[in-house]
Structures are given as structure tokens and as C-alpha cells.
DOLUM-717647 format. One record per residue (C-alpha): x, y, z; residue in one letter; residue number from 1. Coordinates in pm, 1 decimal, padded with zeros to 6 digits, m for minus. Each point is the difference from the previous one (the first is absolute). Layout:
<torvexs>
{east->X, north->Y, up->Z, type->a, seq->NUM} .
...
</torvexs>
This chain:
<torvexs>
{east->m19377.9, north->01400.4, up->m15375.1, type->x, seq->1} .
{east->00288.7, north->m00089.7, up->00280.1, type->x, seq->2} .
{east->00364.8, north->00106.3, up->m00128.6, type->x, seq->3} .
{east->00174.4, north->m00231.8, up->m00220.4, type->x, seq->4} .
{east->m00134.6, north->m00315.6, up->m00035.5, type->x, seq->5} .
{east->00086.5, north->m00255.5, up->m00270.3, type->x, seq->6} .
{east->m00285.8, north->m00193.7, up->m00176.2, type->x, seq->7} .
{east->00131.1, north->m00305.9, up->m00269.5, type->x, seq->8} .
{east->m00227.3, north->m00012.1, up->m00256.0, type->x, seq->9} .
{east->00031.3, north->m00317.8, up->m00206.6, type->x, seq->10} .
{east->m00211.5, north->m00254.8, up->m00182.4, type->x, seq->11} .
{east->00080.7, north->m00235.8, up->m00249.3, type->x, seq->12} .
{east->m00029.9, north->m00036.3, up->m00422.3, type->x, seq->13} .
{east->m00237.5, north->00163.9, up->m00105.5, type->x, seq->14} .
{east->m00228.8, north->00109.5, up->00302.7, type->x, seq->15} .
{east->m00057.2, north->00335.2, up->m00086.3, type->x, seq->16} .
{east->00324.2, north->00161.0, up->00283.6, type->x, seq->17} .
{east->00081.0, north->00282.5, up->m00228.5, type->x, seq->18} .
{east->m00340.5, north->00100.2, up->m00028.9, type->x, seq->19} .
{east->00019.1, north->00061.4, up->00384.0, type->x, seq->20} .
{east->00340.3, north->00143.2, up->m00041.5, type->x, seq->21} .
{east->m00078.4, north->00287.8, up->m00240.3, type->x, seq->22} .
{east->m00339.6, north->00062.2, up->00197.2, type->x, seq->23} .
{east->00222.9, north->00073.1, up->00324.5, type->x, seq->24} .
{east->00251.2, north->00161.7, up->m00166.6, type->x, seq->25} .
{east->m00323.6, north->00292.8, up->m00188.9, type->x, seq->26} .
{east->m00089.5, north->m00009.7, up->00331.5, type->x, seq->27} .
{east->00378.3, north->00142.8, up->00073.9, type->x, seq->28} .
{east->00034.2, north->m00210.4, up->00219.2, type->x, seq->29} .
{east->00426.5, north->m00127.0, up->00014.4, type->x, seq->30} .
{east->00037.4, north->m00342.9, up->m00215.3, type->x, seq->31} .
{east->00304.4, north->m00179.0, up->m00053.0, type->x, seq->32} .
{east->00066.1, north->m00236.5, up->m00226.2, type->x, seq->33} .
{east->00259.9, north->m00252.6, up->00015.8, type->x, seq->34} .
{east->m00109.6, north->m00075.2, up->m00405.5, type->x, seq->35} .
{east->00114.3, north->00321.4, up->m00139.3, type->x, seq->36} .
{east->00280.9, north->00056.4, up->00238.3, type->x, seq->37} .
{east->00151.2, north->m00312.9, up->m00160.8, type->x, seq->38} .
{east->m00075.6, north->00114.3, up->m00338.5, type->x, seq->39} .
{east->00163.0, north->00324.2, up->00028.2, type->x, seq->40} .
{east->00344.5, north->m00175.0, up->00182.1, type->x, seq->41} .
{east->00102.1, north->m00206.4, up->m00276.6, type->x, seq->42} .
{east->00090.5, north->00315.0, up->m00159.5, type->x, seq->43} .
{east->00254.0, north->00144.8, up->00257.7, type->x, seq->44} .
{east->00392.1, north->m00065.1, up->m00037.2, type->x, seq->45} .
{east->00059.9, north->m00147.3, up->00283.0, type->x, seq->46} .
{east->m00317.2, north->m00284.3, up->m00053.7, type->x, seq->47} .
{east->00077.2, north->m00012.8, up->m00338.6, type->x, seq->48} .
{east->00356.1, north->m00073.6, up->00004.8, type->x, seq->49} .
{east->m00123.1, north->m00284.0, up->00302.7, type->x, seq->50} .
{east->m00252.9, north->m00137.1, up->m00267.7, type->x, seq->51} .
{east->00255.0, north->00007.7, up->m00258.9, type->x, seq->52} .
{east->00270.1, north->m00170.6, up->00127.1, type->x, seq->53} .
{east->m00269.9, north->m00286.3, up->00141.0, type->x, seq->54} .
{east->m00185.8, north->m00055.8, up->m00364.2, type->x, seq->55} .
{east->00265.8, north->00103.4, up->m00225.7, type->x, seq->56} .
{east->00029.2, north->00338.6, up->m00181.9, type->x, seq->57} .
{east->m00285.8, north->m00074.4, up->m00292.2, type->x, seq->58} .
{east->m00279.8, north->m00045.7, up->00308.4, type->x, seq->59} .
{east->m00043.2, north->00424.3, up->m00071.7, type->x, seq->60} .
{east->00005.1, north->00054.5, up->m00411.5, type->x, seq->61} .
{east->00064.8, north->00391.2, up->m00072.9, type->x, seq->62} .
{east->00009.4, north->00071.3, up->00381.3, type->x, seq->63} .
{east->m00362.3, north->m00105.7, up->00063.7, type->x, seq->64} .
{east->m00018.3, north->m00336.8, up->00163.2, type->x, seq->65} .
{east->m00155.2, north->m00273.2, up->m00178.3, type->x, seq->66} .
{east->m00278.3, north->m00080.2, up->00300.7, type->x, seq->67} .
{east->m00176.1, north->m00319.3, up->m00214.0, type->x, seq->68} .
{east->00341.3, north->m00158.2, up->m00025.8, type->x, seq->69} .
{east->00072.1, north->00057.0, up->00336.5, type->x, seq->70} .
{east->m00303.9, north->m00116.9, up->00107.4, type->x, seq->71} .
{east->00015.4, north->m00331.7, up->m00203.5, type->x, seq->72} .
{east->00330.5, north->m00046.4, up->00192.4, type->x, seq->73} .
{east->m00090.5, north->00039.5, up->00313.4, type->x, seq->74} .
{east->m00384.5, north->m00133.7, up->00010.5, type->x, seq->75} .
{east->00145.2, north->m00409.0, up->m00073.2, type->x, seq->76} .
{east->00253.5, north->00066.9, up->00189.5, type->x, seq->77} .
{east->00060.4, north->00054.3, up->00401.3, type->x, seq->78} .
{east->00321.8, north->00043.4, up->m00007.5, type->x, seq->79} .
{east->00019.9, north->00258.6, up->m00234.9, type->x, seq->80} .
{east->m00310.6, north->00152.7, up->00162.9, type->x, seq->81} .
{east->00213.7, north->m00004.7, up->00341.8, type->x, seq->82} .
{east->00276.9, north->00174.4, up->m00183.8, type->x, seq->83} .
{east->m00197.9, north->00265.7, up->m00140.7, type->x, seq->84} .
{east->m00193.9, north->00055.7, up->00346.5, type->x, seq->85} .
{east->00327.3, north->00033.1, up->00177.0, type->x, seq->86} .
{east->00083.6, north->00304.4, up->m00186.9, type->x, seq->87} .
{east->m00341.0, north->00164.5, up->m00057.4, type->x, seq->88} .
{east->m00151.5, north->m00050.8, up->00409.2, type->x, seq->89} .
{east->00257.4, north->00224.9, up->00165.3, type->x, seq->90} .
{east->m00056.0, north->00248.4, up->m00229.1, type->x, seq->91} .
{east->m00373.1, north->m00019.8, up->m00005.1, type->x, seq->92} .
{east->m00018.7, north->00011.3, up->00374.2, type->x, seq->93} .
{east->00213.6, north->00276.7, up->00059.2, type->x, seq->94} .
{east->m00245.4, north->00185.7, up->m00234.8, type->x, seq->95} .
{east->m00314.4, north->m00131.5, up->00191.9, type->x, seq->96} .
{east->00142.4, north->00037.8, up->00370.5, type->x, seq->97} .
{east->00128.3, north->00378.9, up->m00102.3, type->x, seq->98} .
{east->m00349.0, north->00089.3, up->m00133.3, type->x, seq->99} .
{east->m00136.3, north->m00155.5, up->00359.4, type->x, seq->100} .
{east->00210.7, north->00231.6, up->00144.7, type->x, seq->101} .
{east->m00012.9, north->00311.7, up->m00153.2, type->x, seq->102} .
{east->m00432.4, north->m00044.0, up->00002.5, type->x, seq->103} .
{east->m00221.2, north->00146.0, up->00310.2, type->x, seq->104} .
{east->m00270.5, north->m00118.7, up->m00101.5, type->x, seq->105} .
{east->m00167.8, north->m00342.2, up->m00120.8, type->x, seq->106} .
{east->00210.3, north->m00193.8, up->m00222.8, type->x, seq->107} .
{east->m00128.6, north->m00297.4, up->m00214.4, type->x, seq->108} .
{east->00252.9, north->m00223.3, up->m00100.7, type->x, seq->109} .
{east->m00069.9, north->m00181.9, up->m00353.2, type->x, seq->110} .
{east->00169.1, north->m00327.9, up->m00029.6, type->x, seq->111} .
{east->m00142.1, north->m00243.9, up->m00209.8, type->x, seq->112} .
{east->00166.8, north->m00309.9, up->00132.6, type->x, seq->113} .
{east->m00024.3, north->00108.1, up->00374.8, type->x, seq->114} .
{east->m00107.4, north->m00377.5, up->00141.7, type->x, seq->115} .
{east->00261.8, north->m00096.8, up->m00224.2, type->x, seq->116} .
{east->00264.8, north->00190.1, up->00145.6, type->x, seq->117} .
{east->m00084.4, north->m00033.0, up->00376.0, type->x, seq->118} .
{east->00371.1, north->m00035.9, up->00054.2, type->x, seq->119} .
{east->00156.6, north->00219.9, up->m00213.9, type->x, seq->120} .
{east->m00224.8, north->00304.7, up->00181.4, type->x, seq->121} .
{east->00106.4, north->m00153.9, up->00321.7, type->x, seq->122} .
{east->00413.9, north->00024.2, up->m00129.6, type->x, seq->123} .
{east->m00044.7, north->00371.9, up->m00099.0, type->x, seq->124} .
{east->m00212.3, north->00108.4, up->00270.2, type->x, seq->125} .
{east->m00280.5, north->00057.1, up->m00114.3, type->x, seq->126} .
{east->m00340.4, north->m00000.1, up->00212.0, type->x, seq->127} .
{east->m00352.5, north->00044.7, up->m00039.3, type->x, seq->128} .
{east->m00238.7, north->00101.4, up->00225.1, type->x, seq->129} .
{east->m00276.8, north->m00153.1, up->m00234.1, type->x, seq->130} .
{east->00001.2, north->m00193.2, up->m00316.8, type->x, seq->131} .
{east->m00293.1, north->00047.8, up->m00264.3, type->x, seq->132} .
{east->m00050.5, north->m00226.1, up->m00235.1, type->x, seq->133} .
{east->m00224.5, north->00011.1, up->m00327.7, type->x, seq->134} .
{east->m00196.5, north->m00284.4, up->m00069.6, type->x, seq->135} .
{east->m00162.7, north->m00162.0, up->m00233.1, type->x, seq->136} .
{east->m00103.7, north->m00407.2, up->00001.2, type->x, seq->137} .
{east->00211.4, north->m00217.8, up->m00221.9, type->x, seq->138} .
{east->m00261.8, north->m00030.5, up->m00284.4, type->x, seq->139} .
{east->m00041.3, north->00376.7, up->m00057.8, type->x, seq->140} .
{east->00402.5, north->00030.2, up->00041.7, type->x, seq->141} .
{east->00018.9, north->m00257.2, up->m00300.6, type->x, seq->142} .
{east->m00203.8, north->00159.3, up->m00212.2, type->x, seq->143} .
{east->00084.5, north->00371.5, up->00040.4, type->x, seq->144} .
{east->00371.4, north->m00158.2, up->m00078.7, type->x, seq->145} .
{east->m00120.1, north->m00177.8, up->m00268.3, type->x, seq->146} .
{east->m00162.0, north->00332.5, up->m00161.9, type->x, seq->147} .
{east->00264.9, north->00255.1, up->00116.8, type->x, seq->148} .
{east->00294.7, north->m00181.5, up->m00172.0, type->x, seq->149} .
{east->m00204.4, north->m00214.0, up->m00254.7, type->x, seq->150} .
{east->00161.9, north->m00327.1, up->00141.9, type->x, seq->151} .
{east->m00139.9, north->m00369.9, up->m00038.3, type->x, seq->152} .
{east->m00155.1, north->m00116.5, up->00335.4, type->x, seq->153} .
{east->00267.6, north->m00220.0, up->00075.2, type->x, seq->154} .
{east->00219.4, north->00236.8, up->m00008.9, type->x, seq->155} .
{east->m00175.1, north->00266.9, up->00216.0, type->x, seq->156} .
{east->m00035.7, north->m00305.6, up->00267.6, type->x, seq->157} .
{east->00415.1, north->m00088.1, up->m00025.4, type->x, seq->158} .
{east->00074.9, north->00415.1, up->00070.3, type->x, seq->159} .
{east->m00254.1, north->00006.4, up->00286.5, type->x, seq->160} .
{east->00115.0, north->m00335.5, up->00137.7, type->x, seq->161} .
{east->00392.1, north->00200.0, up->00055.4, type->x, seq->162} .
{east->m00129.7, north->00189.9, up->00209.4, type->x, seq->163} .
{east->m00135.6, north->m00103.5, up->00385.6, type->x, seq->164} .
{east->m00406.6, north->m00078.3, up->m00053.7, type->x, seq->165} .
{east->m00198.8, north->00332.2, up->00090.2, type->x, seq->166} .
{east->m00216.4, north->m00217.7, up->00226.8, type->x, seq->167} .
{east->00374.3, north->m00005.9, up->00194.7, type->x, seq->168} .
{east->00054.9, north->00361.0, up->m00009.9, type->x, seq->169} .
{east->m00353.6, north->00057.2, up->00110.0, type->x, seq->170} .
{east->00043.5, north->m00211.9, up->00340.1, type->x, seq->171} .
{east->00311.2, north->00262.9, up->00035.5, type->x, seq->172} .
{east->m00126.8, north->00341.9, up->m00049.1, type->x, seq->173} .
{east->m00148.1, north->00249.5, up->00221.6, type->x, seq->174} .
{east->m00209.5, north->00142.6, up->m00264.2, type->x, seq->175} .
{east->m00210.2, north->m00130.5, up->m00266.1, type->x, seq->176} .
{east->m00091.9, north->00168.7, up->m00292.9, type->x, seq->177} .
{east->m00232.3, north->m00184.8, up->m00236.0, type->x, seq->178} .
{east->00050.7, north->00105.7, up->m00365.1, type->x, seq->179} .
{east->m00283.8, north->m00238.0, up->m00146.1, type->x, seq->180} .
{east->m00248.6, north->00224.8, up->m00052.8, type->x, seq->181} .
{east->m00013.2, north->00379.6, up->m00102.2, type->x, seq->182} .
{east->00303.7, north->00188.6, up->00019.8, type->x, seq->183} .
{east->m00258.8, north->00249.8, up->00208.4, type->x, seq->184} .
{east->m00051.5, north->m00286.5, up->00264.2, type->x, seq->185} .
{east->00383.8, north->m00025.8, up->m00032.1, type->x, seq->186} .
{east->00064.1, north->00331.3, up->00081.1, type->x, seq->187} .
{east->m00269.3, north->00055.5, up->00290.8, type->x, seq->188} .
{east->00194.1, north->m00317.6, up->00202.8, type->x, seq->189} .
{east->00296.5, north->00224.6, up->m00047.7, type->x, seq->190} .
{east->m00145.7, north->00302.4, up->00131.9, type->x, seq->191} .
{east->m00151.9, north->m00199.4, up->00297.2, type->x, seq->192} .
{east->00370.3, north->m00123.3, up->00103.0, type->x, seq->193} .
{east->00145.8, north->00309.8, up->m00064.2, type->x, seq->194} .
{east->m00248.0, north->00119.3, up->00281.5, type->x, seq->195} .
{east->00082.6, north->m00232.0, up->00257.6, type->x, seq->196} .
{east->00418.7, north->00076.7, up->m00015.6, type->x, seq->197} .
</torvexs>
């Protein structure tokens, strides 16, 4: 494998990315993930205080933050969203860019809304030299949804349809990985890519 290169790994609702995530990462292979980097930041003064003084002091109840409040504020509204992006990307990039740094070997970059955030990688600096992406067609997307967060149909279609199709993202990536059959057959297109870097 050829010194530090950076691989995003993304896909979209439901299409089975983690599943490849935790495979490379028993494979100890480096994996990381803008998801839980975000998840741990809210905690830390300097975010919190940020968070705070955006969404008002009863957004974190007992010093935890209330995430499903937060997230009902933010997901109708952009502006808010904006807000709360503002203070969370620096942070979160700082995070991912050190990790780049400080890594000699392969580095797989986990960011869900990748496509999504074309610019906001671009603003921070942050490169690939090839993007996977985990796929699944729209139908088994909907109903993996469907039975992962026992949701009605129509509202598995209305959280898929925020998000760019993954017929888009496919047209965009370097690497396919197609997560509709066994997560064996999953795992052998990973090995075979994992070859060729």
C-alpha cells in the first residue's frame, strides 16, 4: 500500500456504509469518522459554550446535550442548520486533517454526507485521492430504512429524498461497493479494492 493516501468512504441512508466501516477498521486498517468526531465535540467547553450561546442554555439538560431537540431545530430549518455547521466544521476538520497528518499509512475517511459537502471539504482542505461509495438501489435503501427504524414508507422516501439520489453519488465515485447481496459479497469487493491501492 503507497504512503498515506486518503480514501472517502460514504453512501447514503441506509446502504449498509458502516458495515464497510467496521470491516476496515477489524481489518486495522485507519478509519475516521466525521459521525463520531461530531458526537464526541458537543461535549468540549469551548463547542459547548459555542452551542450554548447559539440555542440557548436548556439545548444541553444536566450537561448532556439534548441531540433530538437539536436536531428538530436544525433539520426544518437552514438557517439554524448553517449556524450550527459554522461552529461544529472547523472543529471537525481540524480533527480529520490532524489524523491525515499524523497517519503513514492508508486512511479512510467516513463522511456520510460527502457529495453533500463537496464544498465544505474543498474550504477545509480536504482531498481524496479516491472516493468509495456503498451502494445499494433505491428500493432496497427504502426498505432496509423502513425495517431499521420501523418508519412508514413515506417517511423512509422523505429522509432519503434529503439527501443527493445514490444513482448521483454513484456517477461520482471511484469505487463501487454493492451492499445488495451478502455481506460476504460485500466484503470480497472490499478486499478486491483494497488490492488495487
Amino acid at each position: 500500500m503507497n504512503q498515506n493516501k486518503v480514501i472517502g468512504l460514504t453512501g447514503s441512508i441506509a446502504t449498509g456504509k458502516s458495515q464497510v466501516s467496521n470491516y476496515l477498521r477489524d481489518k486495522g486498517i485507519k478509519v475516521v469518522d466525521a459521525d463520531l468526531i461530531a458526537r464526541d465535540l458537543v461535549d468540549i467547553p469551548i463547542v459547548k459554550d459555542e452551542i450554548k450561546k447559539a440555542f440557548g442554555e436548556n439545548i444541553y439538560v444536566n450537561e448532556n446535550l439534548d441531540r433530538k431537540k437539536l436536531a428538530e431545530i436544525v433539520f426544518n430549518n437552514d438557517k439554524k442548520r448553517n449556524i450550527l455547521n459554522d461552529i461544529m466544521h472547523p472543529h471537525i476538520y481540524k480533527i480529520i486533517l490532524d489524523e491525515i497528518k499524523n497517519s503513514k499509512e492508508i486512511v479512510f475517511v467516513d463522511i456520510p454526507l460527502l457529495f453533500e459537502n463537496e464544498k465544505v471539504n474543498e474550504k477545509f482542505g480536504l482531498k481524496f485521492d479516491e472516493i468509495w461509495l456503498v451502494y445499494v438501489d433505491r428500493e432496497i435503501q427504502i426498505k432496509r430504512l423502513m425495517d431499521r427504524d420501523g418508519i412508514s414508507r413515506d417517511y423512509a422516501e422523505k429522509k432519503i429524498n434529503s439527501q443527493i439520489s445514490v444513482e448521483e453519488k454513484r456517477k461520482k465515485a471511484d469505487v463501487i461497493i454493492d451492499n445488495s447481496g451478502t455481506l460476504e459479497e460485500t466484503f470480497k469487493q472490499v478486499e478486491k479494492n483494497l488490492k488495487k491501492l
